[in-house]
OpenMM code with the backbone's topology and positions (N, CA, C; nanometers):
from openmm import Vec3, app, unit

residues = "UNK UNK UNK UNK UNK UNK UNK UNK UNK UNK UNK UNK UNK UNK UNK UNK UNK UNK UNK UNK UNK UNK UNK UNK UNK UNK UNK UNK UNK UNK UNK UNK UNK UNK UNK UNK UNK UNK UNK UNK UNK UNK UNK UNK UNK UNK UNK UNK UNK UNK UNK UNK UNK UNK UNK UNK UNK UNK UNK UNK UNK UNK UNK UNK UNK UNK UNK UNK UNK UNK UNK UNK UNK UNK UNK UNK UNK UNK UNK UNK UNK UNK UNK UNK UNK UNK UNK UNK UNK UNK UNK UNK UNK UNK UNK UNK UNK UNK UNK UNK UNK UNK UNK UNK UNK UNK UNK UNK UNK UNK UNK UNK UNK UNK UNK UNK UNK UNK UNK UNK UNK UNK UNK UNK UNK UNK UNK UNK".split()
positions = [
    Vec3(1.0164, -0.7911, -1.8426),
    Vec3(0.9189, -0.7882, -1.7357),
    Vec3(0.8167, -0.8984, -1.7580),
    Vec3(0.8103, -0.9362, -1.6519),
    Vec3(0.7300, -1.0851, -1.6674),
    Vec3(0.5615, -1.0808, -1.6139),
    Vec3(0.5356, -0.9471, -1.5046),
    Vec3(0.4385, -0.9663, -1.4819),
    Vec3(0.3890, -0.8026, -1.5215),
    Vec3(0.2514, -0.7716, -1.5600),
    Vec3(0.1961, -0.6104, -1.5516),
    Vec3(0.0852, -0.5986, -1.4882),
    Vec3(0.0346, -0.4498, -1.4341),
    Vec3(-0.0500, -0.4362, -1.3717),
    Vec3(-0.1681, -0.4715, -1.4228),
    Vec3(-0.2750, -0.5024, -1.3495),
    Vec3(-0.4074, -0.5014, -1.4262),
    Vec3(-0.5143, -0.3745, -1.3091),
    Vec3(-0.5733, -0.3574, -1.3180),
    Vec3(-0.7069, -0.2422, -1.2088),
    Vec3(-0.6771, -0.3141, -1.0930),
    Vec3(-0.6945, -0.2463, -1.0033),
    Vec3(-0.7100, -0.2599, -0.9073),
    Vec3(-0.7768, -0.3932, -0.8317),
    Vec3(-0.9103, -0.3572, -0.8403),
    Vec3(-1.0583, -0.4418, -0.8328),
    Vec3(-1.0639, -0.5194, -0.9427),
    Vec3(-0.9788, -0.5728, -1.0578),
    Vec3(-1.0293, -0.6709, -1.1513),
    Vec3(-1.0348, -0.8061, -1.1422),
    Vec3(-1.1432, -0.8256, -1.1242),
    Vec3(-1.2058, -0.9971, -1.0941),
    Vec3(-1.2689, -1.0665, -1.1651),
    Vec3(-1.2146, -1.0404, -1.3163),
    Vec3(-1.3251, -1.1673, -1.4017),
    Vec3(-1.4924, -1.0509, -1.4592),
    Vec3(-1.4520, -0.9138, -1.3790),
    Vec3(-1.5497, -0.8524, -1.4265),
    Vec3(-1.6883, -0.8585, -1.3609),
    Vec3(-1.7012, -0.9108, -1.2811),
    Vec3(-1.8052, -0.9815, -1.1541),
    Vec3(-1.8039, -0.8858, -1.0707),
    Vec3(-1.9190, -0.7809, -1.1119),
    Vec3(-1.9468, -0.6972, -0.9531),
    Vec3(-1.9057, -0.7272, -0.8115),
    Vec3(-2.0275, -0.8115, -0.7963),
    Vec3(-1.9924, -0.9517, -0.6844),
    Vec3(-1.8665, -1.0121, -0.5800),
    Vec3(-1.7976, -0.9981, -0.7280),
    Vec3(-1.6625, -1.0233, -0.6953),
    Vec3(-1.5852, -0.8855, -0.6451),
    Vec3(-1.5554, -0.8154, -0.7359),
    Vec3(-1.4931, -0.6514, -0.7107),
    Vec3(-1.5227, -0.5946, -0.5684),
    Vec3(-1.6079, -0.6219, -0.5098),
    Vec3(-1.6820, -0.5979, -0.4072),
    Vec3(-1.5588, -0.6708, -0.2368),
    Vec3(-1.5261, -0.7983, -0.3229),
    Vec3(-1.4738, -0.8289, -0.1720),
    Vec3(-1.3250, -0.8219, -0.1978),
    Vec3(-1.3150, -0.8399, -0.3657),
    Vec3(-1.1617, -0.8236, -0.3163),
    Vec3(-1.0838, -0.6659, -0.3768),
    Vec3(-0.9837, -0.6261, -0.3109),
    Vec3(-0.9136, -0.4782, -0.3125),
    Vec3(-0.7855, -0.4934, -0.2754),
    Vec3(-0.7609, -0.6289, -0.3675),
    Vec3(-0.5883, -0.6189, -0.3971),
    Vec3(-0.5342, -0.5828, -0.5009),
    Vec3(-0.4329, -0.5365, -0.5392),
    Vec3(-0.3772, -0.5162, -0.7106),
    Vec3(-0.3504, -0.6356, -0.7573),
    Vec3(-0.4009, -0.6715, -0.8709),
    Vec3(-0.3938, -0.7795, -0.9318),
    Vec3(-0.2504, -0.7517, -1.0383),
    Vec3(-0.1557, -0.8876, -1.0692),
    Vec3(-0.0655, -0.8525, -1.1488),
    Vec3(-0.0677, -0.9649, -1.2327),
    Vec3(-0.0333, -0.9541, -1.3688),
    Vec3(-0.0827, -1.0096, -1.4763),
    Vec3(0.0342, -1.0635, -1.5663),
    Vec3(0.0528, -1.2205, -1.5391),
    Vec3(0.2128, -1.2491, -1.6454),
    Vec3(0.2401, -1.2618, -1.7777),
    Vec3(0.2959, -1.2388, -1.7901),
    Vec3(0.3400, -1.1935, -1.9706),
    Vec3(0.4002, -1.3516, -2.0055),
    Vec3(0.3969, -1.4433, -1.9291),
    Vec3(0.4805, -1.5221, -1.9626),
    Vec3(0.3826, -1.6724, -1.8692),
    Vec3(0.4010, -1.7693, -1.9376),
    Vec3(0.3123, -1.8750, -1.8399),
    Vec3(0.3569, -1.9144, -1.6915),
    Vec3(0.2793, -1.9242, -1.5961),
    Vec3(0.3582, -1.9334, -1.4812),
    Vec3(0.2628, -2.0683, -1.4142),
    Vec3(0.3178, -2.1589, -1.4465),
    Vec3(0.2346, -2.2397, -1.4075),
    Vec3(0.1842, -2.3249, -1.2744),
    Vec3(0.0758, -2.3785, -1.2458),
    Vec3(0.0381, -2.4107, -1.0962),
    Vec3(0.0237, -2.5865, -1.0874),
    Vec3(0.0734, -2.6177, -1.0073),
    Vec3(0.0299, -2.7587, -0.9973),
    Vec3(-0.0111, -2.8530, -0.8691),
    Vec3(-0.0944, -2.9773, -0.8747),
    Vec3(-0.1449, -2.9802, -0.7687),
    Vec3(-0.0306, -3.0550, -0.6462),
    Vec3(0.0435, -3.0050, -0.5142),
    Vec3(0.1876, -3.0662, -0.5072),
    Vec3(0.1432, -3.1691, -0.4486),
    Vec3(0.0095, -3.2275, -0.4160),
    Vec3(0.0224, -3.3922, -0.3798),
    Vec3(0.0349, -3.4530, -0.4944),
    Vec3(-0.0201, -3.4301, -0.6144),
    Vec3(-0.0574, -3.5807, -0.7204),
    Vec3(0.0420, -3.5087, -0.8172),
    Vec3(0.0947, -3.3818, -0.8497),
    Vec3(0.1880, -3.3411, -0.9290),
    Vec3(0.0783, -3.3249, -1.0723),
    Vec3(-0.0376, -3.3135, -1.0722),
    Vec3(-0.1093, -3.2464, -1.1946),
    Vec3(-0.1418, -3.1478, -1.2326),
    Vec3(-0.1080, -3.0752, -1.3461),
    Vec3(-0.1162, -2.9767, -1.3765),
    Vec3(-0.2615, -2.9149, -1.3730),
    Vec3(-0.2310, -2.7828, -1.2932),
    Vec3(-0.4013, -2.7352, -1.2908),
    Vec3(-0.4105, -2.6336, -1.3650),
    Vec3(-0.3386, -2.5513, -1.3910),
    Vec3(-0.3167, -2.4463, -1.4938),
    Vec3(-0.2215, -2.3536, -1.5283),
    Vec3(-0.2554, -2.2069, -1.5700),
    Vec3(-0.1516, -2.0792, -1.5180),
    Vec3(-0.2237, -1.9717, -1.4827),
    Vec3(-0.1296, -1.9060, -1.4571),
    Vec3(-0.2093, -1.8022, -1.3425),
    Vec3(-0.2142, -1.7046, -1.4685),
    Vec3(-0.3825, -1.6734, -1.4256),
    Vec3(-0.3834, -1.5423, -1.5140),
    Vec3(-0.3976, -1.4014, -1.3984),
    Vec3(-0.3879, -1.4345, -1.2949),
    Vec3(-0.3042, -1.3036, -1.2206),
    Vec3(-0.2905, -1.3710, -1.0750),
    Vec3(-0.2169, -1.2294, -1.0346),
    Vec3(-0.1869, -1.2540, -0.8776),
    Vec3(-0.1975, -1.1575, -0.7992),
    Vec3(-0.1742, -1.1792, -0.6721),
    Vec3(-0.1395, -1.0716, -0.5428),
    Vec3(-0.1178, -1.1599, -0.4510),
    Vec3(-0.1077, -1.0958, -0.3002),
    Vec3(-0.0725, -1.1598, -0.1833),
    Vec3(-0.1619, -1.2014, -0.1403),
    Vec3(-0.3284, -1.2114, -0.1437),
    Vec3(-0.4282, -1.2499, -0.1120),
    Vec3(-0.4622, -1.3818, -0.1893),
    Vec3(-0.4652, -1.3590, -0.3446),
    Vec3(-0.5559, -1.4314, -0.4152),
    Vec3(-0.4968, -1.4613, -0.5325),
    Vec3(-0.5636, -1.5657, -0.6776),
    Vec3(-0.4919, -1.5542, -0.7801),
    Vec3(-0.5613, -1.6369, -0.8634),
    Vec3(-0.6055, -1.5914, -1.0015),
    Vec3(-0.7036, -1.6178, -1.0920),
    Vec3(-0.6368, -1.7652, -1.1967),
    Vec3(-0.6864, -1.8138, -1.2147),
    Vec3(-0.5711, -1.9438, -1.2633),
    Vec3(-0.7019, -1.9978, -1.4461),
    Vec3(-0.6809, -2.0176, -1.5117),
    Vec3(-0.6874, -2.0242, -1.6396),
    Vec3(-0.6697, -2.2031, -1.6449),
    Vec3(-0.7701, -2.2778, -1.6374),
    Vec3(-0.7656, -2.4232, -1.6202),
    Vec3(-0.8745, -2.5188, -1.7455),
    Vec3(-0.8015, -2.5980, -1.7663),
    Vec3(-0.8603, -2.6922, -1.8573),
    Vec3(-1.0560, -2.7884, -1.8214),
    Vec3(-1.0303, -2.6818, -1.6623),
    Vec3(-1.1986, -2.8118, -1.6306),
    Vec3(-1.2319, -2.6901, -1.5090),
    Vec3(-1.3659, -2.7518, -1.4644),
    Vec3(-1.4133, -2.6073, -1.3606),
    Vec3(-1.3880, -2.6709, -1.2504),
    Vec3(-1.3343, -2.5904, -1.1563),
    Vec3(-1.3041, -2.6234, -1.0309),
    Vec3(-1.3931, -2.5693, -0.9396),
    Vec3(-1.4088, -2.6673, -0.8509),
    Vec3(-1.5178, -2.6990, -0.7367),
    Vec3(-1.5294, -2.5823, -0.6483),
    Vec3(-1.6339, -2.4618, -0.6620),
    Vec3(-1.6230, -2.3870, -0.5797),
    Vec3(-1.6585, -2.3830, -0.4398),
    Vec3(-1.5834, -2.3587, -0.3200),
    Vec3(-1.5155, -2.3682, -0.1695),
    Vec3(-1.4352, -2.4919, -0.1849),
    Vec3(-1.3620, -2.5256, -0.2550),
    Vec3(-1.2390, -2.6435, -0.2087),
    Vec3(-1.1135, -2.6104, -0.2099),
    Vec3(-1.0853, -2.6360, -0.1234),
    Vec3(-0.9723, -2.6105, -0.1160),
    Vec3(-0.8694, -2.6813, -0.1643),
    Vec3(-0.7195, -2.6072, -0.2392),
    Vec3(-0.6474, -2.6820, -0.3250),
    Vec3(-0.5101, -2.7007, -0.2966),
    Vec3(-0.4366, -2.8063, -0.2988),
    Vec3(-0.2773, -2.7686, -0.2378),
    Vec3(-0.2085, -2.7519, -0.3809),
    Vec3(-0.1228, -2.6166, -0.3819),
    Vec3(-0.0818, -2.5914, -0.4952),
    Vec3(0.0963, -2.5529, -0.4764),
    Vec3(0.1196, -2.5670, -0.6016),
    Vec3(0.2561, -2.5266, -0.5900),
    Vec3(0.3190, -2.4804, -0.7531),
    Vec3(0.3820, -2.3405, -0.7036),
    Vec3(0.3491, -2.2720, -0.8420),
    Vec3(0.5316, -2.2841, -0.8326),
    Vec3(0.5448, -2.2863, -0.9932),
    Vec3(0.6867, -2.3398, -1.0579),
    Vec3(0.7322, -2.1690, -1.0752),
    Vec3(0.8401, -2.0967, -1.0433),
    Vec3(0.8846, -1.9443, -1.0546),
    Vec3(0.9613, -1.9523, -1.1277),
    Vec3(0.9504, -1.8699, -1.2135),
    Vec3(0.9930, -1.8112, -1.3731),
    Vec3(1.1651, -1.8095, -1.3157),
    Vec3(1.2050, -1.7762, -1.2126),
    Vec3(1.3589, -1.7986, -1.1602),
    Vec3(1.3804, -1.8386, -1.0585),
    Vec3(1.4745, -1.8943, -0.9728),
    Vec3(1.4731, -1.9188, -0.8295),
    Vec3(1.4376, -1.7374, -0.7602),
    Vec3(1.4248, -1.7380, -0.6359),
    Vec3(1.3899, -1.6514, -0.5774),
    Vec3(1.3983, -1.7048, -0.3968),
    Vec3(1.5138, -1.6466, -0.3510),
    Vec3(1.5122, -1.6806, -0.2525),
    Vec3(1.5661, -1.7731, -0.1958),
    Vec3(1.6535, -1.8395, -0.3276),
    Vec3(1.6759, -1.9482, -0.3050),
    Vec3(1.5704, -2.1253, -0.3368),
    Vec3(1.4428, -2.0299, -0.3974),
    Vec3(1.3615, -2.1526, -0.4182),
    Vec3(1.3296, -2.1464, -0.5820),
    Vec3(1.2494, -2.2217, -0.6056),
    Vec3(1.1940, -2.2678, -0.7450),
    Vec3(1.0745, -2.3129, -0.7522),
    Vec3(1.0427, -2.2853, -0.6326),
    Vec3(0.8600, -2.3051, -0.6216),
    Vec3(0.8633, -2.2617, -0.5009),
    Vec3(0.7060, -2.2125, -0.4890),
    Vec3(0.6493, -2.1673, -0.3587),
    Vec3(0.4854, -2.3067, -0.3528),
    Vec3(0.4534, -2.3316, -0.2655),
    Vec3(0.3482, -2.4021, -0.2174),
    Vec3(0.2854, -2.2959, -0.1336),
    Vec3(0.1831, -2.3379, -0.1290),
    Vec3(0.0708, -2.2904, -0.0537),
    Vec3(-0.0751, -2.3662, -0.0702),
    Vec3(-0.1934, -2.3194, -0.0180),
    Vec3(-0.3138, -2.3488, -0.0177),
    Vec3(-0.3832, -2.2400, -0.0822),
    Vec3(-0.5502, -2.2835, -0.1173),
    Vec3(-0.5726, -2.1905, -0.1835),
    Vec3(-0.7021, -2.2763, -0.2077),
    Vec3(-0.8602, -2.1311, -0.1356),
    Vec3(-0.9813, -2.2117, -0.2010),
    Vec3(-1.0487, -2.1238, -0.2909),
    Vec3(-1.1299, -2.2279, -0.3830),
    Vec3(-1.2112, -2.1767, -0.5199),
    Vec3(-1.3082, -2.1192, -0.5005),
    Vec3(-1.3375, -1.9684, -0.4767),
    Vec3(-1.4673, -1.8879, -0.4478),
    Vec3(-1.5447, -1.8387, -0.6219),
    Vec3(-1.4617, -1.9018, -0.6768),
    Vec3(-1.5617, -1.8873, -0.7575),
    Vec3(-1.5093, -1.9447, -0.9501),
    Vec3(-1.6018, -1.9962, -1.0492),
    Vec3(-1.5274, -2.0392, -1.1282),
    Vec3(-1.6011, -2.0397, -1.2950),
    Vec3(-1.5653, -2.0166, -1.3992),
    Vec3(-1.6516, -1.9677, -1.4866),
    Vec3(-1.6191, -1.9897, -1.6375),
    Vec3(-1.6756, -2.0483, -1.6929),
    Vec3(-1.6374, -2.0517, -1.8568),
    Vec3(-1.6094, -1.9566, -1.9092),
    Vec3(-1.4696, -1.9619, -1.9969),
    Vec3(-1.4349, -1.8239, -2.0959),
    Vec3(-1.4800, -1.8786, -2.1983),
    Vec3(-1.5779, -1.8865, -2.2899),
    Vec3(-1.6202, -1.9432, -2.4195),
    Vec3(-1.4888, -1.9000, -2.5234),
    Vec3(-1.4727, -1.7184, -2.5091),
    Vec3(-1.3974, -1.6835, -2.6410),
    Vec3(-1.2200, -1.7460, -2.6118),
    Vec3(-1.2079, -1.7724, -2.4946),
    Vec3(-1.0745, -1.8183, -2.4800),
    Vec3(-1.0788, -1.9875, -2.4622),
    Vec3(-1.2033, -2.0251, -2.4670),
    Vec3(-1.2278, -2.1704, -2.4257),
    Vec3(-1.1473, -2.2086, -2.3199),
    Vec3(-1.1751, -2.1809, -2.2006),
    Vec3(-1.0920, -2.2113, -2.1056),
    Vec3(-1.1667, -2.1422, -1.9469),
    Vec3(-1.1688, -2.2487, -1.8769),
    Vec3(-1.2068, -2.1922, -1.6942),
    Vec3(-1.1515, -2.0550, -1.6430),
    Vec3(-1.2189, -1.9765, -1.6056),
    Vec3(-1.1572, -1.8734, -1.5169),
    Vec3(-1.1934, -1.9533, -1.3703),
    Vec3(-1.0696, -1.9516, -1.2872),
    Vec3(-1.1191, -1.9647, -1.1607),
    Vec3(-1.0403, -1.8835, -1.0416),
    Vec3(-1.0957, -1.8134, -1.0038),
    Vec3(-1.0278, -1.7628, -0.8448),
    Vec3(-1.0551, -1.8183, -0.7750),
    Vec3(-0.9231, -1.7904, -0.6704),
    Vec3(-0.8904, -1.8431, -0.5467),
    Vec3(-0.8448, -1.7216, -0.4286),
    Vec3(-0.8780, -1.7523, -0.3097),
    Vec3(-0.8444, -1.6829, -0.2123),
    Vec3(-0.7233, -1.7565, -0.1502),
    Vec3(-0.6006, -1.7189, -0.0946),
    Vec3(-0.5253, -1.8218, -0.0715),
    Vec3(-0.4971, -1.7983, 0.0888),
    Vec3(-0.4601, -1.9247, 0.1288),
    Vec3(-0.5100, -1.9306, 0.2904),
    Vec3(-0.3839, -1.8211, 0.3218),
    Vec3(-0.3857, -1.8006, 0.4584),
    Vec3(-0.2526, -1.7430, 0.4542),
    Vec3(-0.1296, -1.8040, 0.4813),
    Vec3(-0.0671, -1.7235, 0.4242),
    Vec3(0.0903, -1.7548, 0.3820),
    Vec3(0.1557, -1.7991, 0.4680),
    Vec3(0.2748, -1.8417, 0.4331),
    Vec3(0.3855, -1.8160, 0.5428),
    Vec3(0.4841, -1.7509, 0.4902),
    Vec3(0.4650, -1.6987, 0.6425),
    Vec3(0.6089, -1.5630, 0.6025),
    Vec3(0.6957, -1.5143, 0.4758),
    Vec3(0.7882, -1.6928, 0.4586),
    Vec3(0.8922, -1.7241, 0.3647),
    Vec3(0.7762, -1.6832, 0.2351),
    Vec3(0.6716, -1.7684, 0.2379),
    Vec3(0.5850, -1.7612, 0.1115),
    Vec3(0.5533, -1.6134, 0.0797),
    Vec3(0.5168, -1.5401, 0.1439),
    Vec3(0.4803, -1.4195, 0.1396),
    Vec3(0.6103, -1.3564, 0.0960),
    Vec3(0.7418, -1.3475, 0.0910),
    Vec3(0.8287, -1.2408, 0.0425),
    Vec3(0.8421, -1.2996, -0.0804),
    Vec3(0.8591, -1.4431, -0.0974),
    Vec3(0.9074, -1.4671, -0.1939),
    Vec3(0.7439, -1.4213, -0.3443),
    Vec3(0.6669, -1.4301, -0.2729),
    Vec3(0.5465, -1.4114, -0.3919),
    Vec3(0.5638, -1.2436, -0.4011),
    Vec3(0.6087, -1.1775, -0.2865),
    Vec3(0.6345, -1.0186, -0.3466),
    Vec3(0.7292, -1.0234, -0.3740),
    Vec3(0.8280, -1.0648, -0.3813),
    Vec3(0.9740, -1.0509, -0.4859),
    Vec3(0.8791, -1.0867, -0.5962),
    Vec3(0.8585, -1.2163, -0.6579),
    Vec3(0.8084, -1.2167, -0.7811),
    Vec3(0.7005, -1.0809, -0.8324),
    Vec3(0.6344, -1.0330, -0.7492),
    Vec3(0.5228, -0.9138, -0.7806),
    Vec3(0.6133, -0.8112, -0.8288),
    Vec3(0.7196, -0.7678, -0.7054),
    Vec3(0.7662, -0.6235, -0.7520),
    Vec3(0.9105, -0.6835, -0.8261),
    Vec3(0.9354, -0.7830, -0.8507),
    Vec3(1.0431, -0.7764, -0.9820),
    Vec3(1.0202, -0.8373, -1.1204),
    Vec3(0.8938, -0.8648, -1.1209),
    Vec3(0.8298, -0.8974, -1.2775),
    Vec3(0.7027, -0.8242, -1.2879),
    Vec3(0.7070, -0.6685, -1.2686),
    Vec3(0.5810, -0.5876, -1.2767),
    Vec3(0.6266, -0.4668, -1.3524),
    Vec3(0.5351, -0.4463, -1.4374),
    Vec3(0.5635, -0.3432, -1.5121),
    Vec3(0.5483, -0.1729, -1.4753),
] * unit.nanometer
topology = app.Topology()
chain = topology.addChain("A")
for resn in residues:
    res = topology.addResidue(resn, chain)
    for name in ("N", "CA", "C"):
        topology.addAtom(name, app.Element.getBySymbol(name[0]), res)
């Protein structure tokens, strides 16, 4: 199993945050990494997900309200693909001192369709 549950409301621990979002967050056991699909640079890995949003673990702080074109590499094809793209802006972004490393969430614009099954195939077949 590649991905496990985390609370419900868990956002970095940010009242603030908990407040707007009320998706299940799912949490990978394994690196799943994101990159930016115009320039092909690595922006990080996701330290969780859902169909809304998704917390990403990055080497620098990202610009909060910008929006990002991303395209995340899947632990298997799914669907026939090996990446999903999408958009996705930074509401918010934060130093982990003890992990030395950015927390940043994102809200992600909405999907398309295709994008949307294939990110719940990955949810409900790498969830614990």
């Amino acid at each position: 199993m590649l991905l496990k549950k985390t609370a419900a409301d868990f956002v970095n621990g940010d009242a603030q945050h908990l407040k707007k979002n009320r998706s299940r967050r799912y949490s990978p056991s394994v690196s799943l990494k994101v990159f930016n699909r115009e320039t092909g640079e690595r922006i990080g890995r996701i330290g969780n997900i859902s169909l809304t949003g998704l917390m990403l673990q990055t080497s620098r702080c990202l610009q909060v309200n910008s929006t990002h074109p991303f395209a995340l590499i899947l632990p298997a094809p799914i669907k026939g693909a090996r990446t999903v793209a999408f958009d996705a802006c930074c509401v918010w972004s934060n130093f982990d001192a003890s992990q030395r490393v950015y927390l940043s969430g994102f809200a992600l614009d909405p999907l398309t369709d295709q994008n949307q099954d294939i990110i719940q195939v990955l949810i409900n077949s790498y969830s614990s």
